[in-house]
C-alpha positions as CSV (number, residue, x, y, z in Angstrom):
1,X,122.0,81.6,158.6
2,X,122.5,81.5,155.0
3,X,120.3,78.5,154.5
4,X,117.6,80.1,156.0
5,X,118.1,83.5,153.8
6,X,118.2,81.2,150.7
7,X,115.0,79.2,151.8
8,X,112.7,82.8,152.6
9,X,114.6,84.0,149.1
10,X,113.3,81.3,147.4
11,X,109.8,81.1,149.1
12,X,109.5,84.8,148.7
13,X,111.0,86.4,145.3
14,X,109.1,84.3,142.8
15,X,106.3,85.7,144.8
16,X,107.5,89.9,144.7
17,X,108.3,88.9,141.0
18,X,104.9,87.6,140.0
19,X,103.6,90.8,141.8
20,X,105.9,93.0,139.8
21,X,104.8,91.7,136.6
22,X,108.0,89.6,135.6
23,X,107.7,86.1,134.8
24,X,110.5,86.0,132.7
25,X,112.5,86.9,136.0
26,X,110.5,84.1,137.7
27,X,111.4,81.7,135.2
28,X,115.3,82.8,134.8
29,X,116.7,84.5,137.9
30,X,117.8,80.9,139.3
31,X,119.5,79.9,136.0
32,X,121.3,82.8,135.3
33,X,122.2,83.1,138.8
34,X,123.8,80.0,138.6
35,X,125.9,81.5,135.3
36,X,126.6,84.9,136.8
37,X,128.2,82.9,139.8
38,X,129.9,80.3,137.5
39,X,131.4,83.8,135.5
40,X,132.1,86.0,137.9
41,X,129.3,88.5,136.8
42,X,128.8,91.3,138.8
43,X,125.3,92.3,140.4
44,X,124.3,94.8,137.8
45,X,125.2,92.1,135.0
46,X,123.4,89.7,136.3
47,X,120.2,92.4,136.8
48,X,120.4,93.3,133.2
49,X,120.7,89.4,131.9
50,X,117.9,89.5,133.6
51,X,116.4,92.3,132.3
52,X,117.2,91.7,128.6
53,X,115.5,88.4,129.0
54,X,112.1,90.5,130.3
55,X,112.5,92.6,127.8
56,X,112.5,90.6,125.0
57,X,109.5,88.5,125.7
58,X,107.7,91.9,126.6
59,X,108.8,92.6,122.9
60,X,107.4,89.2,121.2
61,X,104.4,89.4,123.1
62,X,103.8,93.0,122.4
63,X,104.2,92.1,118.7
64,X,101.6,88.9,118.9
65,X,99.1,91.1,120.0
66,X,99.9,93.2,117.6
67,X,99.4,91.3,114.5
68,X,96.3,89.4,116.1
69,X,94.6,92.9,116.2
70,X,96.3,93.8,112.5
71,X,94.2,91.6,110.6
72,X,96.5,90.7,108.4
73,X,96.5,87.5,106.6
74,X,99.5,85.4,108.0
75,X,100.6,83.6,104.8
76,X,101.0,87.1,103.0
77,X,104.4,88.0,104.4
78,X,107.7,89.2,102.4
79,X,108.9,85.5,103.0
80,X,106.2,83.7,100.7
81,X,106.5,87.8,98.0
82,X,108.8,87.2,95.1
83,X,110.0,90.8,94.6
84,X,111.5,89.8,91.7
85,X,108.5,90.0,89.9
86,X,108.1,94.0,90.7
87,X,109.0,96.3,88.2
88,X,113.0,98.0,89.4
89,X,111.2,101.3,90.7
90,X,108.7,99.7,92.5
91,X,111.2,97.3,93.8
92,X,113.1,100.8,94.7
93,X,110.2,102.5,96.2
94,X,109.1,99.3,97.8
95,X,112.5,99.0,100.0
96,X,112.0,102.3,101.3
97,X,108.9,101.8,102.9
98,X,110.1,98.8,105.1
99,X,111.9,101.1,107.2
100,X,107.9,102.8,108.2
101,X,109.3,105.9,108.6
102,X,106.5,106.9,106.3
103,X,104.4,106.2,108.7
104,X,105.4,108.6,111.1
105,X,105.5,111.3,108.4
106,X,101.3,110.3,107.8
107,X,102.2,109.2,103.8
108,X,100.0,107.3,102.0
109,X,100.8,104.9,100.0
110,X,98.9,103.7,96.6
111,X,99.1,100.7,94.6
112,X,97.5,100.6,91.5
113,X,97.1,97.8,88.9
114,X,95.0,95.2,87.8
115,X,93.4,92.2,89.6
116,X,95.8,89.2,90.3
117,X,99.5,91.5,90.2
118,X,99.9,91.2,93.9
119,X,98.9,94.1,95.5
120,X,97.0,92.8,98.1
121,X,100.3,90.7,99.4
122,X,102.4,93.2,98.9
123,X,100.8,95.6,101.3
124,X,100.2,92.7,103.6
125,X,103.5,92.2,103.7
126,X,104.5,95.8,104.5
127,X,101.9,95.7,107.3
128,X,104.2,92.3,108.7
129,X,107.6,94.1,108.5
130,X,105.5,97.5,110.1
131,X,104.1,95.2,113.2
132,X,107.5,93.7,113.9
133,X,108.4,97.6,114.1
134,X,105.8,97.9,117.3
135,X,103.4,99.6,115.4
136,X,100.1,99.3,115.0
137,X,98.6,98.2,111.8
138,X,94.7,97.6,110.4
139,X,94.2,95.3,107.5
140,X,90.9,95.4,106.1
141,X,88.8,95.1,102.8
142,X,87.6,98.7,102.1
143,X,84.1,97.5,101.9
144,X,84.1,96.1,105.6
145,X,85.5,99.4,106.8
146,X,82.6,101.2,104.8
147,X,80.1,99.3,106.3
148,X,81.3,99.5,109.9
149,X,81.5,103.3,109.2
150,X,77.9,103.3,107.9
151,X,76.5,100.7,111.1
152,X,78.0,103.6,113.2
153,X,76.5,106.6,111.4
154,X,72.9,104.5,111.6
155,X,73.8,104.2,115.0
156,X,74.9,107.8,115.5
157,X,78.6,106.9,117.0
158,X,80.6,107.5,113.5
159,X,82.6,109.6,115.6
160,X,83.7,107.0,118.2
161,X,84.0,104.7,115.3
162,X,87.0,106.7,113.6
163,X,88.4,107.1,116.9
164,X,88.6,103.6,117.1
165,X,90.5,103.5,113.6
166,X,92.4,106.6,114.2
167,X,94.7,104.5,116.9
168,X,96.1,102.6,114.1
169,X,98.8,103.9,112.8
170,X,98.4,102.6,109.1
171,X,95.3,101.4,107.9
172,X,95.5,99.1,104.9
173,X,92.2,100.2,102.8
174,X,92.4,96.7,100.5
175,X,90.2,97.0,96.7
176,X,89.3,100.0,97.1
177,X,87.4,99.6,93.9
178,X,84.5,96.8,95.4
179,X,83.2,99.3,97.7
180,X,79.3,99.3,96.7
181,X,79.6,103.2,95.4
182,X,76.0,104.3,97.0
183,X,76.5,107.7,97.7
184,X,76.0,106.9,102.0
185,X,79.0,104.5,101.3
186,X,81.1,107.1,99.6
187,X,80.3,109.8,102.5
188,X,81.4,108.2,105.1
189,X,84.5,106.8,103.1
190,X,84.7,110.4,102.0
191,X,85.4,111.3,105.7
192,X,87.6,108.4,106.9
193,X,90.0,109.8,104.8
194,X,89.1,113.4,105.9
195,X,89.8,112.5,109.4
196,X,93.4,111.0,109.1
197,X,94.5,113.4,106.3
198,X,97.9,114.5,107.4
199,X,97.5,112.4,110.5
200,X,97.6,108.8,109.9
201,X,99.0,107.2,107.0
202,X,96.0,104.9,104.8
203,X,97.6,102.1,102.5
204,X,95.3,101.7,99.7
205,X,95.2,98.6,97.1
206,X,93.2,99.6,94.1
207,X,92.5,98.5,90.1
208,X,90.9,101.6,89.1
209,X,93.3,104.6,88.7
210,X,92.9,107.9,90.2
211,X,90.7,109.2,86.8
212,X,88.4,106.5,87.5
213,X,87.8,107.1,91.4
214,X,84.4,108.8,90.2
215,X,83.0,105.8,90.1
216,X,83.5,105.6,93.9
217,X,83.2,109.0,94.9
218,X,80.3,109.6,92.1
219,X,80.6,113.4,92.0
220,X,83.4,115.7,90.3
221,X,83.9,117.6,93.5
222,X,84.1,115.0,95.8
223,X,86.6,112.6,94.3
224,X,89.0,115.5,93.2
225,X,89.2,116.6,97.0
226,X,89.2,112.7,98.2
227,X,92.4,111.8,95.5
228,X,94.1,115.2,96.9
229,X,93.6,114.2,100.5
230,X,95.0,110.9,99.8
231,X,97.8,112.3,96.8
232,X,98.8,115.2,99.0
233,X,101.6,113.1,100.7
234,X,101.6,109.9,99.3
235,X,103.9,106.9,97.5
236,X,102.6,105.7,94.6
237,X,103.4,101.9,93.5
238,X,102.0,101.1,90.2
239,X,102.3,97.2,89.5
240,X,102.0,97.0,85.2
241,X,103.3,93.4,85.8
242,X,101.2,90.2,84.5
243,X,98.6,88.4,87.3
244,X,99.6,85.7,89.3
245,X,96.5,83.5,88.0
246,X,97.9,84.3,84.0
247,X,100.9,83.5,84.8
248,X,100.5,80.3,86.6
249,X,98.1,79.7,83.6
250,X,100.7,80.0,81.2
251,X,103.3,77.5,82.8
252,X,100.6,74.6,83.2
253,X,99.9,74.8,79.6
254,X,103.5,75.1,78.9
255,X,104.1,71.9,80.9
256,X,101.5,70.1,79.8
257,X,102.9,70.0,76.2
């Protein structure tokens, strides 16, 4: 009688499983049934061995997609960042962002400095550490975004376009300074950050500073009330540290004397 249970158990769980959506349990119930017998483990042990096992590659799939729709360049994680190079307050600042509770406070955050000081990796690494939270993350050049906004306005869906954007969570506006600064590129830019002010947090990489965003916005009006949308509840990381490509520079000619 047993054998026969065991034979329509085996012939039917994998089955009920696959059906349920749990191919970790497909994989796993045999061998950890084998070491909750072999332990003594009770039934609900066992279930939640189980369990943990689902949930965790639930979890690191989750995440996969996650990054695959973030954009983010791979190689720019905190890993391959020396920190060291980051002047002490924006070290400071830096290691209480990696927690992205900003993020669900809608703060911006601001990196300013010139081209070459890492600002681009360092936001792409925050975007890493903020995707391994389960949250989801847009990495972008700001031109690309500009012209996606202004294909939609042409196209008259702007609005389903920043609904689109508005289910990231952060979205990582990169050289904010290269957008092409025609007045229909800094109207819809104008709006994007309109539309997630005090809603969704926009991480922006930039070399100009704030006194030079006319050049972007063009008009007096318009980038005052664009820096105060962005500056009303915001981080700002200022990077006065020399360029990668100067340094680097620097130590081959030091070498090759």
């Amino acid at each position: 009688m047993k054998t026969a249970q065991k034979n329509r158990t085996d012939a039917t769980l994998p089955m009920l499983l696959r059906s349920f959506k749990l191919p970790a349990f497909v994989r796993e119930y045999g061998t950890l049934g084998e070491r909750a017998a072999a332990e003594g483990l009770t039934h609900p042990e066992y279930l939640q061995a189980l369990a943990e096992v689902e949930s965790a590659e639930r979890n690191a799939r989750r995440i996969a997609r996650l990054l695959e729709e973030s954009k983010l360049p791979r190689e720019k994680t905190l890993g391959s960042f020396d920190l060291e190079r980051l002047p002490a307050k924006v070290r400071t600042t830096f290691a209480t962002l990696r927690d992205g509770s900003f993020v669900d406070r809608a703060v911006n955050v601001i990196a300013f400095g010139n081209p070459g000081t890492g600002k681009t990796h360092l936001f792409s690494a925050l975007g890493h550490e903020l995707v391994r939270q389960n949250r989801t993350v847009l990495f972008a050049p700001a031109f690309q975004i500009v012209q996606r906004l202004l294909a939609a306005r042409r196209d008259l869906r702007l609005t389903q376009e920043l609904r689109k954007l508005d289910r990231f969570e952060a979205l990582i506006l990169d050289d904010i300074g290269y957008v092409q600064q025609n007045r229909e590129e800094m109207e819809v830019l104008f709006t994007l950050l309109a539309e997630r002010y005090e809603r969704k947090s926009v991480l922006i990489t930039s070399n100009p500073v704030f006194s030079k965003w006319d050049q972007i916005f063009k008009d007096t009006m318009t980038t005052a009330a664009a820096v105060d949308r962005v500056v009303h509840h915001s981080v700002i990381l200022e990077l006065a540290i020399e360029s990668y490509r100067a340094r680097a520079a620097k130590e081959r000619a030091s070498a090759g004397r």
